[in-house]
SEMI-793451 format. One record per residue (C-alpha): x, z, y; residue in one letter. Coordinates in steps of 0.25 Angstrom, whole numbers, plus 2048, in hexadecimal, padded with zeros to 3 digits. Layout:
SEMI-793451
XZYA...
This chain:
SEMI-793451
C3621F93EXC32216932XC37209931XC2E1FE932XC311F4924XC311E7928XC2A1E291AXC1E1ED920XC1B1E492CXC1E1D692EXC1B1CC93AXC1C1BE936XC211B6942XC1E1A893DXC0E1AD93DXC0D1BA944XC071C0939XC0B1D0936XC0B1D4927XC0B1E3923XC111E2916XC131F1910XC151EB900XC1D1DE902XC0D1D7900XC0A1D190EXBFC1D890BXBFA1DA91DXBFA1CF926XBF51CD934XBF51BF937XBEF1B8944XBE61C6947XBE11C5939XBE41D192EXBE61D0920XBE81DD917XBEB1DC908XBED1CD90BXBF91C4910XBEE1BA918XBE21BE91FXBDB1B291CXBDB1B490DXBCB1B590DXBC61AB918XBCE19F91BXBD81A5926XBCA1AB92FXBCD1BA92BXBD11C6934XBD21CF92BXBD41CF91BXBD51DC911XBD91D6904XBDC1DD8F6XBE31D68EBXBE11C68EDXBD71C38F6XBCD1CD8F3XBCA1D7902XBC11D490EXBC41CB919XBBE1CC927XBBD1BF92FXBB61BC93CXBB61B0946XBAF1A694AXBB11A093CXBAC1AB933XBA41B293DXBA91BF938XBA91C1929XBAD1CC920XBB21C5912XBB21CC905XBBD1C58FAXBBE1C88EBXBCC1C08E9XBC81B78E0XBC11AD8E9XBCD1A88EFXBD21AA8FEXBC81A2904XBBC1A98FBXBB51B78FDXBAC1BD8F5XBA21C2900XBA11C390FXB9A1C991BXB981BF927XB931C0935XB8D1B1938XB901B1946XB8B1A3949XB7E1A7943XB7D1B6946XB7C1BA938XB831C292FXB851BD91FXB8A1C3911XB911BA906XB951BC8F8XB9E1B18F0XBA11A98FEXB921A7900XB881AE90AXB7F1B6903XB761BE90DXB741BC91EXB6E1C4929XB6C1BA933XB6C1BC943XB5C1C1942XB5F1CB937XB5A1C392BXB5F1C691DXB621BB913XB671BD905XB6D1B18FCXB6A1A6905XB6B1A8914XB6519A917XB5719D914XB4C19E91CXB421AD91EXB341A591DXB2B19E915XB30190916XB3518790DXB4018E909XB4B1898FFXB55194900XB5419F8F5XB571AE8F9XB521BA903XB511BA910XB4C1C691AXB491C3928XB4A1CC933XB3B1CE933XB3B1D3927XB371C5920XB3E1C3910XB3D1B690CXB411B68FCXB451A88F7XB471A38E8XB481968DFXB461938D2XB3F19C8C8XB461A98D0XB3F1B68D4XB3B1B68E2XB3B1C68E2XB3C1D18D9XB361DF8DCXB3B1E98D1XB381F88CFXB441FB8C4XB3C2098C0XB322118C2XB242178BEXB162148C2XB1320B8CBXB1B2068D8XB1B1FE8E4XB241F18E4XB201EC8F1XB181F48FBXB121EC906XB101F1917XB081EE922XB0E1F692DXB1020392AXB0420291DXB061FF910XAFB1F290AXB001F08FEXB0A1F08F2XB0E1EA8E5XB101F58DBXB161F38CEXB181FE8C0XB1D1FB8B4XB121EE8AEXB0D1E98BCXB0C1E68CAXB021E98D4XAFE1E28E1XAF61EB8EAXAF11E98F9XAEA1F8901XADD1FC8FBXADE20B8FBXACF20F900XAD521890BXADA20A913XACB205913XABC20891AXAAF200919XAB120190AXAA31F9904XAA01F58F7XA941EB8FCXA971DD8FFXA921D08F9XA9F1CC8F1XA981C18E9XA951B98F5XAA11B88FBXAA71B68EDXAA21A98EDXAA61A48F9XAB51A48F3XAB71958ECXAC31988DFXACA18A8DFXAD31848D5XAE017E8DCXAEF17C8DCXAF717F8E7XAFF1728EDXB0D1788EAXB0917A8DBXAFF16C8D6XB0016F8CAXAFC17D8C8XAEC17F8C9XAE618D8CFXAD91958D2XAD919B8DEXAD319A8EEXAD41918F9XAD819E903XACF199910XAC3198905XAC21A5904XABE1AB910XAB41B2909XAC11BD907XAC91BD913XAD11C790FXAD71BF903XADB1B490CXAE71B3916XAE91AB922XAE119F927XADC192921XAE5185927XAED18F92EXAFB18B934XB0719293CXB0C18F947XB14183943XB0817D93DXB0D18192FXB02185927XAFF193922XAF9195915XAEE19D912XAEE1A7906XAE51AE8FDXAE71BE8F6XADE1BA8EBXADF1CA8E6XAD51CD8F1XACA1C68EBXAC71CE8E2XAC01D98E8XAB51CE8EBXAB61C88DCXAB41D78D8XAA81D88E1XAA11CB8DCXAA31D18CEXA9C1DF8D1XA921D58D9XA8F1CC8CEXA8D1D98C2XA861DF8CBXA7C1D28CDXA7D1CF8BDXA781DF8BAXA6D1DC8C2XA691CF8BBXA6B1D68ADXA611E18B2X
């Protein structure tokens, strides 16, 4: 039977803590239920909370820590931070249900109790209000809210290589695809569904130049911006194209907030194209 060296496994009475000690280093304590291996403390990484720590030279290793105070954390330490640092960490929030990722002792990215992601600030908020917080935020339904400052890109789509020409973004409705943005080497394109196999009741006779003139082309600028002057429609003015217009003049939700009507400008143009023919056609005959 081996003997047991007492420099191997020691009890210390004054704390009850137990040290396996197989190189003379104290690198194995249990102390108060907590473990620490590779470290004489096990509450070198987060102020004395931790249950288990596995540490490398100084103070670099992982500590695991749960309790009311940390909520259940998984610490990451680099051991040049000092004891009370950590270079990153995993954390379930257990007051708010939520579960959050830090570098550099600072949260970087949670997923809150309803599922919703935020990256680089977890404060902000997945809508269109007045928003101040900058970073990306996906909601649950399936909502991304992107939020910058200053002069910084909003969002960067990027094909690094290829040939020919490719989507960037490919948009659904259901289970059919209504349109893309397509991009090659020198442009971009913008396209909504006009294939002719999606359409019936094709006719190429209706009075364009009549209804052409019942749009009224303003000149305005939009209250946010006073000092920049445009051309452009008053969207409940041009009824004469529906189609170009969204939503509904003085309209408001249902916390009386109003919501804004909007114009695609781009589907004007196959009654501008209209008049045109309309108007040649009406110039010939006078010539004749």
């Amino acid at each position: 039977m081996s003997e047991v060296k007492t420099n191997k496994i020691s009890s210390l009475a004054s704390n009850n803590d137990i040290t396996i000690d197989p190189d003379g280093t104290g690198n194995t304590i249990v102390a108060s239920g907590k473990l620490a291996v590779g470290t004489t403390t096990p509450s070198s990484y987060n102020g004395g909370a931790d249950d288990l720590v596995l540490a490398t030279t100084g103070s670099t290793g992982i500590t695991i820590a749960s309790g009311t105070t940390n909520n259940g954390s998984l610490f990451f330490a680099d051991g040049t931070s000092g004891a009370s640092q950590y270079s990153g960490y995993i954390q379930y929030d257990q007051n708010n249900n939520a579960m959050s990722f830090g570098t550099n002792s600072a949260e970087r990215m949670r997923i809150d109790s309803a599922g919703a992601i935020r990256l680089a600030n977890t404060s902000m908020n997945i809508d269109n209000s007045g928003n101040t917080a900058t970073g990306l935020s996906v909601a649950s339904t399936g909502v991304t809210h992107i939020a910058t400052s200053g002069n910084n890109t909003s969002l960067i789509i990027q094909r690094v290589s290829d040939t020919g020409t490719d989507y960037a973004v490919f948009f659904m409705y259901g289970s059919a695809g209504v349109g893309s943005i397509t991009v090659n080497g020198s442009s971009t394109a913008y396209n909504t569904s006009s294939d002719y196999r999606l359409k019936e009741n094709v006719t190429y006779d209706w009075d364009a130049t009549t209804r052409l003139k019942q749009l009224k082309p303003a000149r305005f600028n939009f209250i946010a911006d006073p000092d920049t002057t445009v051309d452009g429609f008053l969207a409940h003015e041009c009824s004469a194209v529906p189609e170009a217009v969204t939503g509904t003049k003085d309209a408001v939700d249902a916390d009386g907030n109003p919501v804004m009507q909007g114009i695609d400008q781009a589907k004007l143009v196959p009654l501008l194209c209209k008049t045109i023919l309309e108007l040649e056609a009406r110039i010939t005959a006078l010539e004749a």
